[in-house]
N, C-alpha and C positions, 0 to 999 in steps of 0.2 A: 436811486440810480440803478435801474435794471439792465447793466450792462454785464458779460461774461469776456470768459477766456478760455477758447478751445484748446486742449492739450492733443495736437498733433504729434504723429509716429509709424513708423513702422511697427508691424505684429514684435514683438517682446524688444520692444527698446523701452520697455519700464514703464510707460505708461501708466498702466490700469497699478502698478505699485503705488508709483508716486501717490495716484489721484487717490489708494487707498489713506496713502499715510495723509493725504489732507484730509479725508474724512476722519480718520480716526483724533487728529486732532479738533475738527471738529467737534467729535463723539465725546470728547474728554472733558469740552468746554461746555458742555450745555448745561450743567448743573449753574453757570454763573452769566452764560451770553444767549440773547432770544435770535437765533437761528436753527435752522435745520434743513436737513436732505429735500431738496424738493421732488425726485424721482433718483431711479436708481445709479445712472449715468451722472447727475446732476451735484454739487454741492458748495455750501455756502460757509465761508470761513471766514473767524476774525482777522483781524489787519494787526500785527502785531503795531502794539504804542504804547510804549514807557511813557509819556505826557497823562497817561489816563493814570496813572497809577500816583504820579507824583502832585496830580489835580484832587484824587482822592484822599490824601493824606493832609489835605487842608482843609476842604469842605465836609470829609467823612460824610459821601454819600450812600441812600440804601443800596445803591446798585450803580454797578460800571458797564455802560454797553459801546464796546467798539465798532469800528468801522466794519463791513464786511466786504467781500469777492465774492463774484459765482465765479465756479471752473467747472466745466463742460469736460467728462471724461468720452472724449471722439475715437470711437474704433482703429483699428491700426488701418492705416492706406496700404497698397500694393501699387507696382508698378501695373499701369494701362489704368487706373481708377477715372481716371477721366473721360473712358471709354465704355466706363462700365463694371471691369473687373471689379472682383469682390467686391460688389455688393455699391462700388466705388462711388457710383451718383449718389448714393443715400446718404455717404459721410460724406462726401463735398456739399452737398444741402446741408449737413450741420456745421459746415464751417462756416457758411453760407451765413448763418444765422449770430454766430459771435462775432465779437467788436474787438479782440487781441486775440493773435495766436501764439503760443506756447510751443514750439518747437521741440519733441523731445531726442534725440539721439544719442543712442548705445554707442559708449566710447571703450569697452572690454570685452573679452572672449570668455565665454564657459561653456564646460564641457556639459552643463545640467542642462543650458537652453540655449535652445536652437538660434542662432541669427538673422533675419529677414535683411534685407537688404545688402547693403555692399559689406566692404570690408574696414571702411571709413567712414568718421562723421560725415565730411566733408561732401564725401559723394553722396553721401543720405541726405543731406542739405539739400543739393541742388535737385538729386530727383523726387523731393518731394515738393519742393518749389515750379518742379517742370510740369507736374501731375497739376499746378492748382493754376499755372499758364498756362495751362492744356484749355482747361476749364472755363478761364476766364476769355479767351481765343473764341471757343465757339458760341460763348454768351455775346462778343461783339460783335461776331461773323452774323450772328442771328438776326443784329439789332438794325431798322429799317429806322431811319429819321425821319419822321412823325411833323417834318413843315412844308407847306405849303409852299414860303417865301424861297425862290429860287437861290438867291443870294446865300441865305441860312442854311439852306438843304447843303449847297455844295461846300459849306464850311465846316457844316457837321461830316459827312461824308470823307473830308479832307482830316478832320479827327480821330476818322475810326480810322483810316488806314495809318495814320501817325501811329496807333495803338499799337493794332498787328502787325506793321514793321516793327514794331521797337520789341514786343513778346513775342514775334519770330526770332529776334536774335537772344532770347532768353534774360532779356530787362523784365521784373513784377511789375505792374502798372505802380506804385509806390518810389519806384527806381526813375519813370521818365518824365522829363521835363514837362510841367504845363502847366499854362495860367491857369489863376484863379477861375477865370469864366469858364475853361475846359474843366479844372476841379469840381466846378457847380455840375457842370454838365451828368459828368460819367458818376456823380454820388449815388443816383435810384440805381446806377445798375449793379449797385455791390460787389466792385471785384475781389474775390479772395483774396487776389494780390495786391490790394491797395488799402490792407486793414497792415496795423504795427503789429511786428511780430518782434519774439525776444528767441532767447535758444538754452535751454537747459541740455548741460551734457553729461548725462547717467554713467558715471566713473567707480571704480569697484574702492574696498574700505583702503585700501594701501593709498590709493594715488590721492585719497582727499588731505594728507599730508603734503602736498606739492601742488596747493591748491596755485599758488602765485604762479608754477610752470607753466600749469592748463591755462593759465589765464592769458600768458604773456604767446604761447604758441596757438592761439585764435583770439589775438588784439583785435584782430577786423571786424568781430562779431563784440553784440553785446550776448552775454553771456554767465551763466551761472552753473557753476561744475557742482551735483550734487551726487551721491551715492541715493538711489532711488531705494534699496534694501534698507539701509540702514537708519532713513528717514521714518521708514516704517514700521522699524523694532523701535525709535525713538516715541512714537509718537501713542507705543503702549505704556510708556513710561509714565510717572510723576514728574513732575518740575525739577522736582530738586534730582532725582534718580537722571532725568535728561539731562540737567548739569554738568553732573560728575562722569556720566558717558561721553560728553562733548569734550571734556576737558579731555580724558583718557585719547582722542584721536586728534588734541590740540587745536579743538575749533572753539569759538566764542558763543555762537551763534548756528543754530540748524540751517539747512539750507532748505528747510521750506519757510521760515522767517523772509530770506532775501528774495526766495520764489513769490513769495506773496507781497510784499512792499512793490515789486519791479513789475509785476503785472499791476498794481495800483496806478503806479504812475504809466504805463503805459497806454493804460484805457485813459489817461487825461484825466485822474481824480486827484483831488486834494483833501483832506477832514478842516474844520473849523470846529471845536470845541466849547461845550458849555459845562459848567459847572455849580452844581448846587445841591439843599440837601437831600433831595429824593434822589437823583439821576447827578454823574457827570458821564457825556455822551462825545463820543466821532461822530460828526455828520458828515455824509459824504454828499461832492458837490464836483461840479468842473471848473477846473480851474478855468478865472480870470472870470467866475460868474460876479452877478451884480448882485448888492447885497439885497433887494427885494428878494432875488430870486430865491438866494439861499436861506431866505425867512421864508418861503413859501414850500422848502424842503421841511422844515418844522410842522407846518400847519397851512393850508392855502390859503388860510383868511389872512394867518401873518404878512402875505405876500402882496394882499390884496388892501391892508389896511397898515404898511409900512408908516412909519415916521422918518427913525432914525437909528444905529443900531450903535452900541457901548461895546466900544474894541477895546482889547489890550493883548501885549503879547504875552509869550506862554510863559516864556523867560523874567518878565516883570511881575505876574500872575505870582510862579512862585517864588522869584524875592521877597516881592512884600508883603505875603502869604494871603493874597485876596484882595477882590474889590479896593475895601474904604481905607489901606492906608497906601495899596498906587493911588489913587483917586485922589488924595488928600497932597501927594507925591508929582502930581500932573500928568501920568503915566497912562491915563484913561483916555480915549480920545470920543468921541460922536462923530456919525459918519452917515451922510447922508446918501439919497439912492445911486448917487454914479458910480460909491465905492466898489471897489476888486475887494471882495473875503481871500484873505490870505491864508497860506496853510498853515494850521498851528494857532492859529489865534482864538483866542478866549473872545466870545462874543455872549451880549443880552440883547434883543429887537426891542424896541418899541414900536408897542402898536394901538392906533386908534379901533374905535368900537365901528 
């Protein structure tokens, strides 16, 4: 699944930290996960899953490889980008190209670095939402409908201006009502505004003790309060060293863990797991795919020479510590091509020659 998530921002709203502290935990994990930096903006990180660990302590395989993310480190935007400024059409062409946006904004004052935008997340929200309606405005003002049949012409026609009335009053195209068939429609033209985005808000080391405040004072957003600094002193750490630092500020869990899990599920992926004794692996897939399909993530030929594929869930997996005694249990099910691959579920294909 070669799909990304652009990390959007203004100039020092933490950005290029975060996207360091994902690299670096990248960097930490390569002695044990087959990924790596694919250029220098670019980077590919595992999916945090305790299932992989708990699959391995039954099967004792040679190796555990998880799911992974790309995340796209995107330049900061400026106000007018849509016009051009800094550099502005080159980073709206890379937003252009991912499938989730990652919203970053600076929610602190320091006296070390400078602030680009307002004085609020909030208004950092909207005008950067306004920059990429800017955007998405003169890709439809551009757009000529391409039919012939009178009828269709004026229907199309009667869709684009549905558009640009509704992104005149500062609706994303994501925000305005339309059918299905207008959905089919406006897909090739990739609006910035009609990709899921999430919103990460860069808070200094005190406030990530009042994480439920931040939480509860922008309920409206989906949203994940991280300290971008301190993600990035974590992620020079050890396991155990990152621990005992998270405990020290009362957190369970880093907040590039829930950054990574929420862009997973944002891009519409699930894992289905296998396990055995070379490899127990995440496969990533879309959810609600069909279980050819996800046998075709394996191998093409699996996809092409399906049978039928051996489910169980993860939760009966390690009850009865493997295959032959759920199986024996009736916990095992076969599952033939119409099936939805669930997330979490322990799968084997069968395939013909």
């Amino acid at each position: 699944m070669n799909l990304s998530v652009g990390i959007v921002g203004f100039p020092n709203a933490g950005k290029s930290t975060l996207f360091n502290a994902l690299l670096g935990r990248q960097i930490a994990q390569t002695a044990v996960y087959a990924f790596c930096t694919i250029e220098p903006n670019v980077g590919v990180v595992p999916v945090p899953d305790d299932r992989l660990t708990a699959l391995a302590k039954i099967v004792n395989p040679e190796k555990i490889t998880p799911a992974v993310v790309k995340f796209i480190d995107i330049a900061g935007l400026v106000k007018g980008a849509a016009k051009g400024e800094g550099l502005g059409n080159k980073f709206l062409a890379h937003i252009r190209e991912v499938d989730c946006i990652c919203f970053v904004l600076r929610a602190f004052e320091s006296k070390d670095v400078d602030k680009a935008g307002s004085s609020h997340p909030r208004e950092d929200l909207d005008n950067l939402k306004a920059e990429l309606i800017l955007k998405d405005l003169e890709t439809i003002e551009k757009f000529a409908a391409p039919v012939k049949d009178l009828p269709a012409k004026q229907q199309l026609e009667q869709l684009k201006q549905k558009l640009i009335t509704n992104m005149n009053k500062g609706l994303m195209v994501k925000d305005i009502s339309l059918t299905d068939e207008e959905i089919e429609f406006i897909k090739p033209l990739n609006f910035l505004t009609f990709k899921p985005y999430f919103i990460i808000l860069n808070v200094n080391e005190q406030d990530l003790a009042n994480i439920e405040k931040i939480i509860a004072d922008y309920k409206d957003w989906t949203i994940i309060p991280i300290s971008a600094k301190i993600e990035e002193e974590l992620a020079n750490l050890s396991p155990e060293e990152q621990k005992e630092y998270l405990k020290t500020l009362g957190l369970k869990k880093s907040g590039l863990e829930r950054l990574i899990k929420t862009a997973y599920d944002y891009l519409g992926l699930i894992s289905f797991l296998t396990a055995g004794p070379k490899e127990v692996r995440a496969w990533t897939i879309k959810k609600r795919m069909l279980a050819p399909e996800a046998a075709g993530v394996i191998h093409t030929d699996f996809a092409k020479n399906f049978i039928k594929v051996k489910v169980i869930s993860f939760s009966d997996f390690i009850a009865f510590s493997g295959w032959q005694k759920a199986k024996e249990l009736g916990k095992v099910r076969m599952e033939g091509r119409d099936y939805k691959i669930k997330d979490g579920e322990v799968v084997e294909f069968m395939v013909g020659k």
